[in-house]
N, C-alpha and C positions, 0 to 999 in steps of 0.2 A: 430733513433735520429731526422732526419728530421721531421717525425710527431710530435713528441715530441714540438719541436721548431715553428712550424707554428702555434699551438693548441693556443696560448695565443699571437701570433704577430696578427693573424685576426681570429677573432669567425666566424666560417664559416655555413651558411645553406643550406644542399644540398636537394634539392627535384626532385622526380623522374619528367621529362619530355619528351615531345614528341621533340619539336624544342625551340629552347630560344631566347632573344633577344642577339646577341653580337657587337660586334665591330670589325672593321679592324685593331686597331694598336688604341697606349695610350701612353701616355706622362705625365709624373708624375715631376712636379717641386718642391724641397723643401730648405727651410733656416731655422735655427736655430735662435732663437731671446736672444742673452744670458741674457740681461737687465729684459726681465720678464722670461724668463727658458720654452717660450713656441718655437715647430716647427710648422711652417708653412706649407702647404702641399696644391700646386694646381695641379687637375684630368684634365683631358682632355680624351674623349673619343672619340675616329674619325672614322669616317665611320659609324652610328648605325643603325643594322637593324634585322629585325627577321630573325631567319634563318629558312629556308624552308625544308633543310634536314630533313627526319624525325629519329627516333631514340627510347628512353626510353618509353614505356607506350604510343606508336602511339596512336593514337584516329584522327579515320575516319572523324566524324562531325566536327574536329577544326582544320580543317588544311590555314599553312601561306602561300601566294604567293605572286609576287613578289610586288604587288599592295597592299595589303592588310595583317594586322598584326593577327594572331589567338587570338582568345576568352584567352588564357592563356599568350600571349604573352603581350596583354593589360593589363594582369590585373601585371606580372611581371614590366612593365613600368610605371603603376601605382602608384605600393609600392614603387616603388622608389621617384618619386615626392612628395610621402609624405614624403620622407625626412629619416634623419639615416642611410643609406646605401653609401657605397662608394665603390670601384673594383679596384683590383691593377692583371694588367694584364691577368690575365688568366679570361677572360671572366666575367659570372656573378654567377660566383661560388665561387672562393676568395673574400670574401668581408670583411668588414668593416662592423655590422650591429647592429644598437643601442637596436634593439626588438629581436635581437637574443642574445646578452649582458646580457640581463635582464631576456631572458628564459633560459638563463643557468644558471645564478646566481641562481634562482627561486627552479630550478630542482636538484641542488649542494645542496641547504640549504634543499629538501626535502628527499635527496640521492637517487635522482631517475637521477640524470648529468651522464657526460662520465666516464667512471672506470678509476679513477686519483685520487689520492691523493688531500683533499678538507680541507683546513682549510682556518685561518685567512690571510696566506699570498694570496691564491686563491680568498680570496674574496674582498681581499683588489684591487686586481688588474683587478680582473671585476668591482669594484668599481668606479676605476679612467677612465677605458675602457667607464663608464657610464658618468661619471661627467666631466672628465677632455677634453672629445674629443666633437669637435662641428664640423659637416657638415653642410653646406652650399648651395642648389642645384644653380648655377652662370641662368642655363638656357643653350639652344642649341643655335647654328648658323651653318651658312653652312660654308665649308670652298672651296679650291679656285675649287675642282673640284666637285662643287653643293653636297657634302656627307653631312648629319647630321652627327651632332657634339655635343658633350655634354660639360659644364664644372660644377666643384663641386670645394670646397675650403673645406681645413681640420683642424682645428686648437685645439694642441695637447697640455694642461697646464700643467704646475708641470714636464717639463719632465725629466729632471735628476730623480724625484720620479718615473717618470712610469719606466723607464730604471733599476733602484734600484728594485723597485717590481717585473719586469721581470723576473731579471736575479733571485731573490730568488725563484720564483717558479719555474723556468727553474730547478734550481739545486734541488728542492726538487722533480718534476717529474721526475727527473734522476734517483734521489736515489731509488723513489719506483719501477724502472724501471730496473735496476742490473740486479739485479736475474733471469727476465726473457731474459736481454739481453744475458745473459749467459748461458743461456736454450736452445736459438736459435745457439747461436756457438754451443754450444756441439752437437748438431742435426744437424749443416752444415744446417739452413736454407737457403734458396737462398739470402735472404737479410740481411742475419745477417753480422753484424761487426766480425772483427778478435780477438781472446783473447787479444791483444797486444792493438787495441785500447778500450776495453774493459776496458783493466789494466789503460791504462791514461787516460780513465775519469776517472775512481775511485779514480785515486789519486789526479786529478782537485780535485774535487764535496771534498775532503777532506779541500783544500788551499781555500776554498770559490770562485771556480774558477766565472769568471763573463763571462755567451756568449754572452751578448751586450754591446757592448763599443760606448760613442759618445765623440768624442770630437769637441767642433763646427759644423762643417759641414759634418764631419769624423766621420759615421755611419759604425759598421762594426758586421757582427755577426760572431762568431770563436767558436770553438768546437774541442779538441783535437784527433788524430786521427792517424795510422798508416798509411805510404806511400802508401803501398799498396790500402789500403781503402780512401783513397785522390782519386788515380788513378781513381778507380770506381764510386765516387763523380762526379769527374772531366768529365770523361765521360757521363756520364747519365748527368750533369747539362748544361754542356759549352756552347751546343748549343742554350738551351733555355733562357740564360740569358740576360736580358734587356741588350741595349746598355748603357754603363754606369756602372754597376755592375762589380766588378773585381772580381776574384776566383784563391785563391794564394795559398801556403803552405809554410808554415815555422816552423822551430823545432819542428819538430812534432803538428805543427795547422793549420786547414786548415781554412782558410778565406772569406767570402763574404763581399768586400768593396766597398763603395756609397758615393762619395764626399773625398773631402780633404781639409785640415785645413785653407788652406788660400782662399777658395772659397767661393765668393761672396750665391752663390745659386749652388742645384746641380739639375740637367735637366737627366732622365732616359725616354729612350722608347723602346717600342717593338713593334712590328707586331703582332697582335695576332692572326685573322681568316681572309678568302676570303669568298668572295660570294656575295659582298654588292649589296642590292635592296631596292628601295625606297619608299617601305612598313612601315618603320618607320618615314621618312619624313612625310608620307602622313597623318600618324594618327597625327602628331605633327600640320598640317597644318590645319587636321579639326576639331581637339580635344582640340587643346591647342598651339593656333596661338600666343599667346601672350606670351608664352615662346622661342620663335625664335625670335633673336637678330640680331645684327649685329657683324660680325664678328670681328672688331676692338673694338669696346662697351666691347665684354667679352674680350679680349687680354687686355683689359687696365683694367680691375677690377683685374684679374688676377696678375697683376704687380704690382697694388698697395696694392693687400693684400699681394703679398709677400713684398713688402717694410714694410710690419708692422704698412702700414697709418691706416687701417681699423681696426676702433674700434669694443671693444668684444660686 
């Protein structure tokens, strides 16, 4: 179910590497604008730097130290400053990516996309993922303990529509998804759901059930499910979840909520990696001096795009 659910919250590109660039810890601020139906969404990335570990598809000739960023690691920090890309937590693998958007949509309309269920509402919703969502790159600064720092600004249109078109693909990837969810119980997959939550999606996905709910500031994704299987959720998730994010259960649903209705703005972070070395400072200072700021300069752009000052 979980994959299910991330596949169309963030179009993700994964490519095999040796080391990547990441970050220490992120801070994701967002407000709802109800007057034009747009969220507002400012990134913060803190600590960036390549990392040195090696890993997927080592390669001898390109390797990072602590001075210096790898031949793949520039050109990773590259695509980014060209803009379309945004990261929510987990490194630079979750993302947000305008040119990955567009190659799915491409490869959907060619039937050569992910094995998912592909029509009008799927493409209506990589549609809006195109049209409706504008990235921003703010620029770096350091912050108070000399780390580079990144900021981006996200701004999301029509969003009661994107949320609408969400949830109808969500429930139609559900439905093409039954059968084998059911495939997996009966075999006692390791990751499979219990018949019982099986049985109450099924009869959600009949009530036009909706797994994204916003109201205001009160972002919540929910998804029906037995106790037992809450349990197992609950476990596997608890500990990795942003400060900020709540994980509840109720009458049989279990919950992920972000904000609450009478909140000004809602402020999420996490920790994400250790290791920081000033290998990505350096390439910033001799590559691209003129995108390092000052550290109040971005904290008050910041502010005022979430005040809704800054024009589209």
């Amino acid at each position: 179910m979980k994959s299910l659910i991330s596949r169309f919250i963030v179009i993700c590109s994964v490519i095999p590497f040796s080391s990547c660039m990441e970050f220490e810890s992120q801070e994701l601020a967002y407000c709802y604008a109800k007057n034009d139906d747009t969220l507002l969404v400012t990134l913060k990335y803190e600590g960036i730097y390549g990392a040195i570990k090696a890993g997927f598809d080592d390669r001898s000739d390109d390797v990072a130290t602590d001075e210096q960023l790898s031949e793949q690691q520039v050109a990773q920090l590259e695509s980014v400053l060209a803009g379309g890309r945004a990261f929510f937590f987990n490194n630079w693998i979750s993302e947000y990516s305008r040119a990955g958007c567009a190659e799915v949509l491409q490869k959907m309309k060619d039937g050569k996309g992910p094995e998912m269920v592909f029509g009008d509402p799927e493409k209506k919703l990589l549609r809006a993922l195109l049209d409706d969502v504008k990235i921003e790159n703010i620029g770096f600064y350091l912050d108070e303990n000399k780390r580079l720092c990144g900021a981006q600004t996200m701004r999301i249109s029509h969003f009661t529509k994107f949320i609408r078109l969400a949830n109808e693909v969500f429930r139609r990837q559900f439905v093409a998804k039954l059968l084998e969810l059911r495939k997996e119980q009966a075999e006692t997959v390791k990751s499979s759901f219990s018949r019982e939550s099986i049985d109450l999606l099924e009869k959600a996905l009949d009530d036009d059930y909706d797994f994204l709910v916003h109201e205001g500031n009160l972002l919540r994704v929910q998804f029906p499910v037995a106790k037992l299987d809450y349990e197992r959720v609950e476990e596997e998730t608890q500990e990795d979840l942003p400060e900020g994010v709540r994980l509840d259960f109720r009458k049989g649903v279990a919950t992920f909520e972000m904000g609450r209705l009478g909140d000004e703005k809602v402020v999420l972070q996490k920790k994400c990696f250790t290791g920081y070395s000033r290998n990505g400072l350096n390439y910033i200072r001799a590559k691209r001096p003129k995108l390092l700021h000052q550290s109040k300069a971005v904290e008050g752009i910041l502010l005022q795009f979430l005040s809704g000052v800054l024009a589209d």
